[in-house]
DRENVOKOL-125327 format. One line per field, with one value per residue (C-alpha): residue number from 1; y, x, z; residue in three letters. Coordinates in Angstrom, 3 decimals, m for minus. Layout:
BEGIN
i <- [NUM ...];
north <- [Y ...];
east <- [X ...];
up <- [Z ...];
aa <- [Ala ...];
This chain:
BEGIN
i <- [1 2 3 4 5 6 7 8 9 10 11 12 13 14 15 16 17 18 19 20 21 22 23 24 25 26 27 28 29 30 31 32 33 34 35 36 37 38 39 40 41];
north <- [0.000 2.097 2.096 2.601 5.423 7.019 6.635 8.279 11.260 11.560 14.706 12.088 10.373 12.413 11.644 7.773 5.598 4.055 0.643 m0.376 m0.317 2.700 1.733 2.063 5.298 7.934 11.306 14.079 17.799 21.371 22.495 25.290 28.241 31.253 34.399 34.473 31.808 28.891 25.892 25.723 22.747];
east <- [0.000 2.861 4.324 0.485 0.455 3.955 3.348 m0.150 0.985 4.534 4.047 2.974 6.037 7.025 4.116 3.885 4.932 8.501 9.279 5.321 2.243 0.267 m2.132 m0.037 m0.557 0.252 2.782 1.221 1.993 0.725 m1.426 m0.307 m2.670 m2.806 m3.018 m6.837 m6.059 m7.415 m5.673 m3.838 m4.696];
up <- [0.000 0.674 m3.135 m4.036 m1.902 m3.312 m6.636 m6.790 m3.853 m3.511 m1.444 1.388 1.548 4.823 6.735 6.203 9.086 8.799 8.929 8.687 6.522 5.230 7.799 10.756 12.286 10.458 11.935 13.205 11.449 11.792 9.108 6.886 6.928 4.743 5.431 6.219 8.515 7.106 5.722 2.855 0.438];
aa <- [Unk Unk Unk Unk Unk Unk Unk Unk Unk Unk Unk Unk Unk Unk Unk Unk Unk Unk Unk Unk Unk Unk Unk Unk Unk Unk Unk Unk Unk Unk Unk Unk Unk Unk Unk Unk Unk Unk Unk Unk Unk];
């Protein structure tokens, strides 16, 4: 699933888990908000 995953959204590659399965928990991050103070995306 992880090669699935990276493939399709290679921007994710920083947030999967490490050394398990794309449905292992997942790392925690702060959202990126503009300047209007909602989030980015």
């Amino acid at each position: 699933m992880n090669t699935v995953l990276l493939r399709h959204c290679p921007e994710l590659a920083g947030l999967l888990p490490r050394g398990a399965g794309a449905v292992a928990p997942w790392r925690h991050v702060q959202p990126v908000t503009g300047g209007d103070g909602r989030a980015q995306g």
